[in-house]
N, C-alpha and C positions, 0 to 999 in steps of 0.2 A: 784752692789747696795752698797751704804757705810753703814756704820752702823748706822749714824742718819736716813737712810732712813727705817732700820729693825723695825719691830715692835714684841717685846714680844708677842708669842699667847701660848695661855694657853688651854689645854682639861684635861678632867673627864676621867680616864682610870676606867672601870669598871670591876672586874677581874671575875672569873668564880665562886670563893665562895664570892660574893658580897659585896667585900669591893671595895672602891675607892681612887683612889687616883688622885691628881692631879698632872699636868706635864706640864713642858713647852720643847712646839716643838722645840727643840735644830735647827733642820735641818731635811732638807727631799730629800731622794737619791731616784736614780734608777739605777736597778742594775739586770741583766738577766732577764729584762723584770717584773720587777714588782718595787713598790715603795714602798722603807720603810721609816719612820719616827723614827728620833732620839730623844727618848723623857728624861725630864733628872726631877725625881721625884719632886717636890715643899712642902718637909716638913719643916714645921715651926718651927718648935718646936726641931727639930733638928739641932747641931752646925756639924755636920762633913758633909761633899761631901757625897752626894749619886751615887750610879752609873747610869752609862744611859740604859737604856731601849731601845729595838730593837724591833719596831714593823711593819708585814707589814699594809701596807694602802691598803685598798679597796675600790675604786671609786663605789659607786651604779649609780652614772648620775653626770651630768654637776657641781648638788650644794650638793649634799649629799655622805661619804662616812665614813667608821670606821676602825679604829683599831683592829688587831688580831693576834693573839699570832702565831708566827710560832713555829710549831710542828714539821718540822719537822729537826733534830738534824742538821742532813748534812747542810741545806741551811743554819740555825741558825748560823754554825758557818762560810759559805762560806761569807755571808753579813758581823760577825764580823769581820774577815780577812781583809775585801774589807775595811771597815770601820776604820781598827786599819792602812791598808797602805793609806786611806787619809788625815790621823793625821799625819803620819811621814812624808808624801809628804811636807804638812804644815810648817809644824816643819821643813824641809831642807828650805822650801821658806824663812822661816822669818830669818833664818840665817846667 
């Protein structure tokens, strides 16, 4: 897909002590059987890079599904791992 054909999608992440924020879907992997979503903050008001946000996706059916915090430490950081060697993979292509 080139990039004129990508489209900006934007979600409300809603956190557990009910603030929000919003985020645009960087990208969305899969990776030991489950899907995560690269989501990368949209504060305004802020001049400095934010970091990205690692969440799994959860399908409820065909058209609905949400975001959720992986709890647990290990996969959190086997996803970053998976994540941080398909930046450098990148990063040798454009080279």
């Amino acid at each position: 897909m080139s990039e004129e054909q990508q489209e900006q999608q934007f979600v409300e992440v809603l956190w557990e002590d009910g603030s929000k924020i919003n985020c645009e879907i960087y990208d969305v992997i899969d990776y030991e059987n489950k899907t995560y979503a690269l989501l990368i903050p949209q504060d305004e008001d802020s001049e400095e890079e934010e970091e990205m946000i690692v969440m799994e996706y959860v399908e409820e059916d065909e058209d609905n599904g949400f975001f959720k915090t992986i709890e647990d430490e290990d996969e959190f950081n086997r996803v970053c791992e998976y994540v941080q060697s398909l930046e450098e993979e990148f990063d040798d292509e454009e080279e």
